[in-house]
C-alpha positions as CSV (number, residue, x, y, z in Angstrom):
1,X,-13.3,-9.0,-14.3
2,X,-10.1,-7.5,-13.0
3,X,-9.1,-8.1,-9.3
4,X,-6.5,-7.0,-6.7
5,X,-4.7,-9.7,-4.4
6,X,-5.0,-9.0,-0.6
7,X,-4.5,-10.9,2.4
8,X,-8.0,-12.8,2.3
9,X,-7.5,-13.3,-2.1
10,X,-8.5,-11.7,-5.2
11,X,-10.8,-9.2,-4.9
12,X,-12.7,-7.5,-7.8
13,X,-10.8,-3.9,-8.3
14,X,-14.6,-2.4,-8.1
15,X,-15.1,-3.5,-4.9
16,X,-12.3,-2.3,-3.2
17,X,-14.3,1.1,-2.4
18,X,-12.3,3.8,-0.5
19,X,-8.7,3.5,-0.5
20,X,-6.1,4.4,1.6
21,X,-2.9,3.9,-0.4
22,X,0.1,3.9,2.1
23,X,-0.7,2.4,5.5
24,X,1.2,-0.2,7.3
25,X,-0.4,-2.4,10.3
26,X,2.9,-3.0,12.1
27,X,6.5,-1.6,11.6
28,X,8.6,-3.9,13.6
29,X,12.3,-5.2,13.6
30,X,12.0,-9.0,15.8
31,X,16.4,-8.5,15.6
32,X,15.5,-5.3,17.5
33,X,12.9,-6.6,19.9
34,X,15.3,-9.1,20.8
35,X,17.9,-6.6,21.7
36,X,16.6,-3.9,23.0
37,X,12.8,-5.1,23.6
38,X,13.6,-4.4,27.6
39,X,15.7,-1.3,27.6
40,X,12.5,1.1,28.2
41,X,11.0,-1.0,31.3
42,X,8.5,-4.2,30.7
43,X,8.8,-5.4,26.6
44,X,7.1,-3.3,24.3
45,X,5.4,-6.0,22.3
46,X,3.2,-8.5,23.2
47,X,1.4,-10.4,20.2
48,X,-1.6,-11.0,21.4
49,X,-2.4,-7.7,22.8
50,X,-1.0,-6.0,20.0
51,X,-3.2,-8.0,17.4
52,X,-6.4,-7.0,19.4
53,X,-5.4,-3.5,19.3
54,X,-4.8,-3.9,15.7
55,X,-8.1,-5.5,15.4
56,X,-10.1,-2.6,16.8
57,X,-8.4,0.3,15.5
58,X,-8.7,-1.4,12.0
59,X,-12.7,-2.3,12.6
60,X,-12.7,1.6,13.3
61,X,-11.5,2.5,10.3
62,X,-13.3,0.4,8.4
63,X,-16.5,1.4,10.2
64,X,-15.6,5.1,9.0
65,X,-16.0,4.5,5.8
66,X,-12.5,3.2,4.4
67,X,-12.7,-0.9,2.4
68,X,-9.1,-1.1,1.9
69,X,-5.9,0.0,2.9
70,X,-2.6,-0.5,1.0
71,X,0.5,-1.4,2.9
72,X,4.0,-1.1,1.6
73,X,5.6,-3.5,4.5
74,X,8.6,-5.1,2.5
75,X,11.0,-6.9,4.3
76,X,13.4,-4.2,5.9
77,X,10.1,-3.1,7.5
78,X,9.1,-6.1,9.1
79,X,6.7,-7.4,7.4
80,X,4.9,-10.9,8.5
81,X,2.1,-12.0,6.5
82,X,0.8,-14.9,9.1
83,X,0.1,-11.8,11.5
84,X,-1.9,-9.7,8.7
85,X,-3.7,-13.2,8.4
86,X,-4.7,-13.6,11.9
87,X,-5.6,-9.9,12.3
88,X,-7.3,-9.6,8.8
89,X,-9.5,-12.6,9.9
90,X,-11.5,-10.9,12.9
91,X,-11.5,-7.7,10.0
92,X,-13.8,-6.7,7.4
93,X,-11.2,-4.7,5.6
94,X,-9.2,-5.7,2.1
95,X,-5.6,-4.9,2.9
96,X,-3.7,-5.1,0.1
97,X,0.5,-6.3,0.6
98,X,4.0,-5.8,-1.0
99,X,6.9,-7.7,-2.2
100,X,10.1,-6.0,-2.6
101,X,12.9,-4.3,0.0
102,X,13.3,-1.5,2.0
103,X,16.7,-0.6,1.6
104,X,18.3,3.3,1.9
105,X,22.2,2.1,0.8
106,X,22.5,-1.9,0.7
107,X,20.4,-4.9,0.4
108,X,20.4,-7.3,3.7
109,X,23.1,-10.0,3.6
110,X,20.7,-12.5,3.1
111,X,20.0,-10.7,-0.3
112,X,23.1,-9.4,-1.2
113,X,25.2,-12.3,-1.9
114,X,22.3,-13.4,-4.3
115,X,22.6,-12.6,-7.8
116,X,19.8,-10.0,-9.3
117,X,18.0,-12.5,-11.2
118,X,17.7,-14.4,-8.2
119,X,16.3,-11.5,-5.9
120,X,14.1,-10.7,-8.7
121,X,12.8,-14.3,-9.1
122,X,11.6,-13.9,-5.6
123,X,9.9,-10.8,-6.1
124,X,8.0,-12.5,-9.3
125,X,7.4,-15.5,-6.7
126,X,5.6,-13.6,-4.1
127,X,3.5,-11.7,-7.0
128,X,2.6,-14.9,-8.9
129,X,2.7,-18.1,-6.2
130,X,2.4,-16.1,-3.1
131,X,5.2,-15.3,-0.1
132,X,6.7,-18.0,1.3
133,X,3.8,-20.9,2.4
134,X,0.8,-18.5,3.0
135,X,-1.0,-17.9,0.1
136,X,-0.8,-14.9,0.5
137,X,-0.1,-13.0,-3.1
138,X,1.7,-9.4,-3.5
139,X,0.0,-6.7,-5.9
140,X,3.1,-4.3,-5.9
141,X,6.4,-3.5,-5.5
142,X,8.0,-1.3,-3.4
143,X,11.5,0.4,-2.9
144,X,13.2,3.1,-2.0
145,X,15.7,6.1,-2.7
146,X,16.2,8.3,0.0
147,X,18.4,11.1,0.5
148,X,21.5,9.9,-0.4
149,X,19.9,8.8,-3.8
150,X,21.5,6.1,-6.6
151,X,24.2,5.2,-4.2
152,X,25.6,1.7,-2.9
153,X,23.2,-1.1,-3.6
154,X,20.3,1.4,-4.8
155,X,20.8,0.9,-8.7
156,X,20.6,-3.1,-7.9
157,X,17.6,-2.7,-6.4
158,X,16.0,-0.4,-8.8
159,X,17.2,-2.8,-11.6
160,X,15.5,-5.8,-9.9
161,X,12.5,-3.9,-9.2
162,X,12.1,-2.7,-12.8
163,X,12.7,-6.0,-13.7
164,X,9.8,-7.5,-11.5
165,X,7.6,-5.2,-12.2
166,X,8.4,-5.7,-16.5
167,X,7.7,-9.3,-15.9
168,X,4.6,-9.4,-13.8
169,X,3.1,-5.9,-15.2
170,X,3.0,-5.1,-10.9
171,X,2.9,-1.5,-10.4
172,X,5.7,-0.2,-7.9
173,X,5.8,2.1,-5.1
174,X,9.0,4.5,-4.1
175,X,9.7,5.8,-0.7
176,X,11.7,9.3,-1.5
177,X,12.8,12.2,-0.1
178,X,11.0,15.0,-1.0
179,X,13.8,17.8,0.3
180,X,16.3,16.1,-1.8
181,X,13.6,15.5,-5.1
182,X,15.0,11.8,-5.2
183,X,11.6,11.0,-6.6
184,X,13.0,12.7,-10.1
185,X,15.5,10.1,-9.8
186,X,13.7,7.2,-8.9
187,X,11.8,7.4,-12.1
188,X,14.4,8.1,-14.2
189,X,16.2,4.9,-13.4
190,X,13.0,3.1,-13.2
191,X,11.8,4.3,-16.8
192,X,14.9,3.8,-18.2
193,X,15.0,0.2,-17.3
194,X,11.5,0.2,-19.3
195,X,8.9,0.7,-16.4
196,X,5.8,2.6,-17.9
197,X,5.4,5.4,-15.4
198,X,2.0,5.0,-14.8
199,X,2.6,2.6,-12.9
200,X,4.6,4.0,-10.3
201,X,3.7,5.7,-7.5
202,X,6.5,9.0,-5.8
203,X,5.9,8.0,-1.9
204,X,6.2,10.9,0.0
205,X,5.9,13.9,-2.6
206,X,3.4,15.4,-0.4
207,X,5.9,16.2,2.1
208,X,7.1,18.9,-0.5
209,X,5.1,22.4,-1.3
210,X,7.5,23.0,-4.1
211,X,4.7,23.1,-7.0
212,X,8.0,22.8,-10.0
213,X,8.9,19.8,-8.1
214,X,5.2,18.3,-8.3
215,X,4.6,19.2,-11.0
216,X,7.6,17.6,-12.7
217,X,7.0,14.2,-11.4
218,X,3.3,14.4,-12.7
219,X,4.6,15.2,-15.8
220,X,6.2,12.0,-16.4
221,X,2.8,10.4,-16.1
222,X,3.5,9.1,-12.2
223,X,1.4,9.4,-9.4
224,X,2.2,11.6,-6.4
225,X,1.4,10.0,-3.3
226,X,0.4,12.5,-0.8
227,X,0.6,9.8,1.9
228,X,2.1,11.7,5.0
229,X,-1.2,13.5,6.5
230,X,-1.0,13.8,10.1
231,X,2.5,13.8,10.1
232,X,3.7,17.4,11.2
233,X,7.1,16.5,11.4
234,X,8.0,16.2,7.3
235,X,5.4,19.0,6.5
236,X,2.1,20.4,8.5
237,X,-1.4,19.2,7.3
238,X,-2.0,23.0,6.7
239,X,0.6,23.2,4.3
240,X,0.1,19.9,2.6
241,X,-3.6,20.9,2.2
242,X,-2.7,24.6,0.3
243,X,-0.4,22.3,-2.2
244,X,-2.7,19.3,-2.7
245,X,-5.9,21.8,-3.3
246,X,-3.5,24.0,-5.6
247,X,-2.3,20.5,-8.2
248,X,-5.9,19.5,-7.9
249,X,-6.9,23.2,-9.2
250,X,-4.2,22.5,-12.0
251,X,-5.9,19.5,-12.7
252,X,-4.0,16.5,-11.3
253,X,-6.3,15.3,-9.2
254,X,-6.5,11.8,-11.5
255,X,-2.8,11.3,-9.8
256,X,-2.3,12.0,-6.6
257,X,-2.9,8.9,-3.7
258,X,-3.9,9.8,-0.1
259,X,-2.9,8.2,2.7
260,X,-1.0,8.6,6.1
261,X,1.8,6.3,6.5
262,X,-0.1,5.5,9.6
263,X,0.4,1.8,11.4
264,X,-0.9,0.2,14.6
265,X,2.3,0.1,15.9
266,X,5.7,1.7,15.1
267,X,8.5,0.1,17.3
268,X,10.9,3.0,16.3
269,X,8.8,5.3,18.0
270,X,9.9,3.1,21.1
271,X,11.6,5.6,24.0
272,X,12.3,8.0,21.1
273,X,11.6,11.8,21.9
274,X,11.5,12.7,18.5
275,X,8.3,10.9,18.1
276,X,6.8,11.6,21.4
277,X,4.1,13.9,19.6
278,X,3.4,11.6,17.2
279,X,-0.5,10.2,17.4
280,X,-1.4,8.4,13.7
281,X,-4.4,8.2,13.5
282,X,-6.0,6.1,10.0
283,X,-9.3,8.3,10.2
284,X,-8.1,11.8,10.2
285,X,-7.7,11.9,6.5
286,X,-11.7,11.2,6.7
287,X,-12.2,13.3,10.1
288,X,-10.2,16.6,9.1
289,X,-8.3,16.4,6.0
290,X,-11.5,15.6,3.7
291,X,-13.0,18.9,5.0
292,X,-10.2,21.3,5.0
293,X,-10.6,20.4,1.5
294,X,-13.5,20.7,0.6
295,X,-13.6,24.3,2.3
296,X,-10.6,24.7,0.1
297,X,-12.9,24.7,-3.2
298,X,-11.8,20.8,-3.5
299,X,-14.9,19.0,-4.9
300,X,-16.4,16.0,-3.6
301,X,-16.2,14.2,-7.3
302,X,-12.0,15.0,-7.1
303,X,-12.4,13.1,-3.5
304,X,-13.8,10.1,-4.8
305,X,-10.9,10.3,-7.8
306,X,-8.3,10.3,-5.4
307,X,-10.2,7.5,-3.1
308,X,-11.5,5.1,-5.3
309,X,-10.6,5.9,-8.8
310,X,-7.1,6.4,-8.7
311,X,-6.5,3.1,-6.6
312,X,-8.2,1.3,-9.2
313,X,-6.4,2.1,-12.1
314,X,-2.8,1.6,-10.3
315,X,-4.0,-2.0,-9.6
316,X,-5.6,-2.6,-13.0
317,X,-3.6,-4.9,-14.8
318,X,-1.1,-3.8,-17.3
319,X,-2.0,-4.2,-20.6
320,X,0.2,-7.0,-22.0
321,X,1.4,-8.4,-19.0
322,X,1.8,-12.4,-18.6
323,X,-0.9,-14.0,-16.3
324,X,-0.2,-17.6,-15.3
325,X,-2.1,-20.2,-13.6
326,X,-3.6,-19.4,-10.3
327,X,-0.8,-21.6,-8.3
328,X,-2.5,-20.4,-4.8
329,X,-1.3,-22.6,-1.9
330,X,-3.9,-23.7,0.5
331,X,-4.5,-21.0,3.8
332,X,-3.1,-21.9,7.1
């Protein structure tokens, strides 16, 4: 039987249920916090009330219907994994976690004076021993090419990703830019370096209504990940709701992954106006997207494609790839 790795272990792909396919628990820089965590009055973060917050607004959603979420946390995000531990515990919820970086132009220090086959040795580590001493094992890969596309260290990191994800047979996940279609580019470096392209996932296309552009990347055989909803900013629901209903009319639905790039806490939304408005909410895919498409013409078997099916054939495991030993280190 094929399974998934999340933060409490394997977990057979056919019970993962209703996906969410980009959601993070917590974006938060500890280098930030420690700089600038009193600027806006009393410190923004306290772990213990922050984990309970986390714990009911994840109980919610999974009371709402939704068994898994996917988050793409990589380091450069702030991702801690003995957090997702303590949270997941109290949690009847299968969140499924990333190895990789989140990098727009250069890799950290600590990983740029490494050589590529070292940074990818890591990335095969987390998917295959777990990261660092938790146990904890990675499903995916995830990267990123924003707007200023193949630039500085972005073709090392593509080339370690592809290499990663060659080895393991992990499928990988691509923040882009939709207004600057650096999702065409992500999978033409990725590809070229031999990744299959079904088993990568455009972050972000749904923040585009330009149908050529869509339609291009679904073309290649990728997965569009319409994984902004609720975020007016990029592109309104209403909009993102005519172009999702209008690919699923052309018969993509068997690509595209929902989500809302949602979290429990953003600290970048800290004192920042430009987020002021901002609300994410992990049930208003479920509350109000699922409806407005549905009025749409959207049927409810194309729902469960995009919830459930979809998810389960990204993680299914590629066909060929090496499987060693469970090496799984004992939980905290």
């Amino acid at each position: 039987m094929s399974t998934v790795e999340t933060v409490r272990g394997p977990v057979a792909l056919t019970e993962l249920g209703p996906m969410l396919m980009h959601e993070h628990v917590f974006v938060l820089d500890l280098e930030a916090l420690a700089n600038y965590g009193h600027v806006w009055g009393p410190s923004y973060w306290d772990e213990d009330v922050r984990v309970a917050d986390a714990v009911e607004k994840l109980r919610r959603l999974r009371d709402g219907g939704i068994h898994t979420i996917v988050d793409p946390t990589v380091p450069g995000l702030g991702r801690y994994i003995p957090r997702l531990q303590r949270i997941n515990a109290d949690v009847d919820l299968h969140i499924v976690v990333a190895t990789g970086v989140y990098a727009f132009l250069e890799l950290p220090s600590f990983l740029a004076y490494r050589s590529d086959d070292a940074i990818a040795e890591l990335f095969v580590r987390e998917i295959r021993e777990g990261i660092d001493d938790t146990g904890v094992k990675a499903a995916f890969l995830k990267c990123a090419v924003e707007e200023h596309g193949i630039v500085g260290d972005v073709p090392r990191i593509l080339a370690v990703i592809a290499a990663a994800s060659i080895e393991t047979g992990a499928p990988v996940m691509v923040h882009t830019n939709a207004r600057a279609r650096t999702g065409l580019l992500a999978l033409d470096v990725l590809t070229s370096a031999g990744v299959d392209p079904t088993r990568i996932v455009i972050a972000h296309a749904g923040d585009s209504n330009d149908l050529d552009y869509l339609r291009a990347i679904a073309e290649t055989g990728a997965a569009l990940g319409c994984d902004r909803f609720g975020i007016e900013h990029f592109n309104p629901d209403a909009n993102r709701i005519e172009t999702l209903a209008a690919l699923i009319a052309e018969g993509y639905a068997d690509q595209v992954h929902l989500g809302h790039d949602a979290a429990c806490f953003y600290d970048f939304m800290v004192g920042n106006p430009f987020f002021a408005e901002e609300k994410p909410d992990y049930l208003h895919i479920s509350t109000h997207i699922l409806p407005a498409l549905l009025d749409a013409g959207v049927t409810q078997e194309q729902i469960d494609q995009m919830l459930v099916a979809n998810p389960q054939r990204y993680f299914t495991p590629a066909a060929g790839a090496s499987q060693p030993p469970d090496t799984r280190l004992p939980s905290p």
